[in-house]
N, C-alpha and C positions, 0 to 999 in steps of 0.2 A: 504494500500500500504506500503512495504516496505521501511525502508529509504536506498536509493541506499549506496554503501559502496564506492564508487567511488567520490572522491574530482576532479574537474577540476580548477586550479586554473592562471588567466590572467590577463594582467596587463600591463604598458606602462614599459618600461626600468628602472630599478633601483627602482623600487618603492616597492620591498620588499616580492616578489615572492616568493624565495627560504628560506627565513627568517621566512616568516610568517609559510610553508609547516614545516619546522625545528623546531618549537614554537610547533607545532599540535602533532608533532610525539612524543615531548621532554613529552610530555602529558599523551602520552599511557605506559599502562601498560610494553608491549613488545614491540620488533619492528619486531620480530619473523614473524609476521603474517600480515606485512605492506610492498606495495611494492611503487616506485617510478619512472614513467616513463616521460621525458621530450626529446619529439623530433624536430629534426629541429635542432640537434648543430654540425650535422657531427661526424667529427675526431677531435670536441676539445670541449670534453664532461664536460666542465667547472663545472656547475653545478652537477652532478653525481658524480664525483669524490669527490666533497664536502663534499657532503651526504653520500654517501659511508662512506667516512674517518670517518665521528659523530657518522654514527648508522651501525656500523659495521655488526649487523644481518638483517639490512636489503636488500632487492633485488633490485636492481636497474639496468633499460633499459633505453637503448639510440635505435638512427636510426639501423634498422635493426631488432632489435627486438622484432616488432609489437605482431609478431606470441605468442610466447613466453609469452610476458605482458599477453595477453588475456587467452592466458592457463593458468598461474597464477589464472588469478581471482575466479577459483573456490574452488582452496584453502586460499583465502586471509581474512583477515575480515576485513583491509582497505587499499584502492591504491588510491594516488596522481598522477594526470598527470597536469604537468607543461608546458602552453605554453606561447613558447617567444611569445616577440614580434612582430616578424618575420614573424610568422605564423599566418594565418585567422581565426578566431574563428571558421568559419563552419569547419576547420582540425579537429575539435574533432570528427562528426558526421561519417567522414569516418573512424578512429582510429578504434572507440567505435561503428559501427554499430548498431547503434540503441539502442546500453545497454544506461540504465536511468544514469545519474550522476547530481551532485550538482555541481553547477559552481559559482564559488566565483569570484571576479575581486577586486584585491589590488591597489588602486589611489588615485592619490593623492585629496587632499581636494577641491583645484580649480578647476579639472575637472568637467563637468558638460555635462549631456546629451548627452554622449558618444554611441558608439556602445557598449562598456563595460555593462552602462548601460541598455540597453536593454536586454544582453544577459544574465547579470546574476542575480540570484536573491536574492545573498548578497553581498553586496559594504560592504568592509573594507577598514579604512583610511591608507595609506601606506605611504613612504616617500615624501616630498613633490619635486618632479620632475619635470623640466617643460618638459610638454609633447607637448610644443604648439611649438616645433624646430622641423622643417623636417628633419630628419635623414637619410641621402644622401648614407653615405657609414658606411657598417661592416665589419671589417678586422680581421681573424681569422688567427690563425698561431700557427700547432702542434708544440711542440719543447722536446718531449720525449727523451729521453737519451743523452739529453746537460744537463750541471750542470754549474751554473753563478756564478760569485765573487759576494758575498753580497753586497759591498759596489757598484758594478757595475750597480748589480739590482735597487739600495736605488736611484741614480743618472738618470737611465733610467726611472724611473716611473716618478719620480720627470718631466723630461722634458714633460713624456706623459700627465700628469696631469695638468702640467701649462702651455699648447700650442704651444711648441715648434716641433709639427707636423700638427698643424691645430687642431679645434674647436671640441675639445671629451666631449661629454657628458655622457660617461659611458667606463670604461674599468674595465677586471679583467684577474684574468689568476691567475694560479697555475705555482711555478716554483720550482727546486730542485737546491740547493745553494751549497754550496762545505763542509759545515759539516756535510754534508747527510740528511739537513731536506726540510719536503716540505712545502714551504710558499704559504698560497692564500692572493692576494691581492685584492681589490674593490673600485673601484672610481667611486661617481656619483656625476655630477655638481654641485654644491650651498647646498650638503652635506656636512658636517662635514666630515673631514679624518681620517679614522682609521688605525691604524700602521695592520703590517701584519700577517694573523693567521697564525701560526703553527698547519701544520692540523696533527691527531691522527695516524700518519704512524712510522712505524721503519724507522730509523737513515739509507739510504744505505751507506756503507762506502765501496763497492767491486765493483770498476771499474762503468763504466755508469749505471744507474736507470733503470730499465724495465717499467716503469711507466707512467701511463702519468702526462705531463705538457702542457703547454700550455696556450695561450693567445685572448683576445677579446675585440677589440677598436670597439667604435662607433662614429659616429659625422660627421664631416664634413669640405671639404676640407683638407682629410689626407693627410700628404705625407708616401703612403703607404710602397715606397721604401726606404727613408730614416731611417722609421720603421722598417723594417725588418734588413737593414744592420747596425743600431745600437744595435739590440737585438742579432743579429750573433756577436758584438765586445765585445759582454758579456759573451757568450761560453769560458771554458773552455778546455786548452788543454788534452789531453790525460797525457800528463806529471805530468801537474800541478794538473787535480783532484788525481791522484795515493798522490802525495806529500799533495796536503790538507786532503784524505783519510789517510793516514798514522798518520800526527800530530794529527787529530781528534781522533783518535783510541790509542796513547800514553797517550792522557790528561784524557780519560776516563777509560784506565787501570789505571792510577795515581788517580783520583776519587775515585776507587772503592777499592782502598787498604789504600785510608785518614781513 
């Protein structure tokens, strides 16, 4: 029997999913020949957009593109499909129709005798998350061609992160800042914090992004609404990106004639 070329890879919240898929790939030869399909995220393709930005040649599908993914696979020589949390393990079987795949599940060390367990037939140890909170509500929210004040962003996570909208046990989001770059941030409970990536995109300095951005809180007891209309007080005006565009684009003509 062949060994399928198909990774399925599951996991509880934060526990290191897309990090582990990003480890595999950072691996291979090419990425030419590697594609990446995680569904279930709608219109705030957190994850892809990620991936996308590290491994530039790679193909990457979200919802919608079912059809597509599977035509891929006969030119591919490896594809990952990443499912949330969200989603039921048996999603795979309708996905993948019956094609074979290896299914990995990333968990944490205290888990024990999961349905994880059951379903896959290699456990790797992932972040340690507690998986034992009911997770009530997931609050998603596209924010493509907004551009935020850094310092606004740096002040808005900070509350998201320390409970000042109720009890988050995971968020992340990609945002585009006013010097034209795009930040991915990630926060999972009783992890260590890490400052925010600069993902591998050009600088946009001409008028709003075409890009996406976007955000993803989990937890419990949000205040959903509060959340959204503090992350609208973070938008920039049409005015003020032209003016942060412009100064950005002086300092780096001045850079490049030091």
């Amino acid at each position: 029997m062949s060994v399928p070329i198909i990774t399925v890879v599951a996991g509880p919240a934060g526990c290191g999913k897309t990090t582990w898929i990003c480890q595999q790939m950072s691996n291979t030869t090419s990425s030419k020949n590697v594609i990446y399909f995680s569904p279930g995220t709608g219109n705030v393709p957190i994850d892809q957009t990620r991936v996308a930005a590290e491994f530039p040649e790679l193909k990457v599908f979200g919802d919608g593109q079912e059809v597509e993914f599977i035509n891929q696979l006969v030119a591919t020589e490896l594809a990952y499909i990443e499912l949330g949390f969200y989603l039921e393990l048996g999603a795979i079987e309708q996905i993948l129709d019956n094609l074979s795949y290896r299914a990995i599940a990333i968990l944490p060390s205290h888990l024990k005798d999961s349905e994880y367990h059951t379903w896959a037939e290699k456990i790797i140890t992932g972040a340690d998350v507690d998986s034992s909170i009911a997770q009530t509500q997931l609050w998603r929210a596209p924010t493509s061609g907004q551009v935020i004040d850094e310092d606004s962003l740096n002040e808005f996570w900070y509350e998201i992160t320390h409970g000042a909208y109720g009890h988050v046990s995971r968020a992340k989001g990609i945002f585009d800042v006013a010097d034209g770059r795009s930040l991915y941030a990630d926060f999972v409970a009783g992890i260590s914090a890490t400052d925010f990536l600069e993902l591998d995109l050009p600088r946009h300095l001409e008028g709003r992004p075409q890009r996406f951005s976007g955000m993803e809180v989990l937890g419990q007891n949000l205040d959903e609404s509060a959340i959204r209309q503090t992350l609208q007080d973070c938008y920039l005006s049409e005015t003020a990106i032209a003016q942060y565009q412009e100064q950005v684009k002086q300092i780096l003509i001045e850079e490049s004639i030091q």
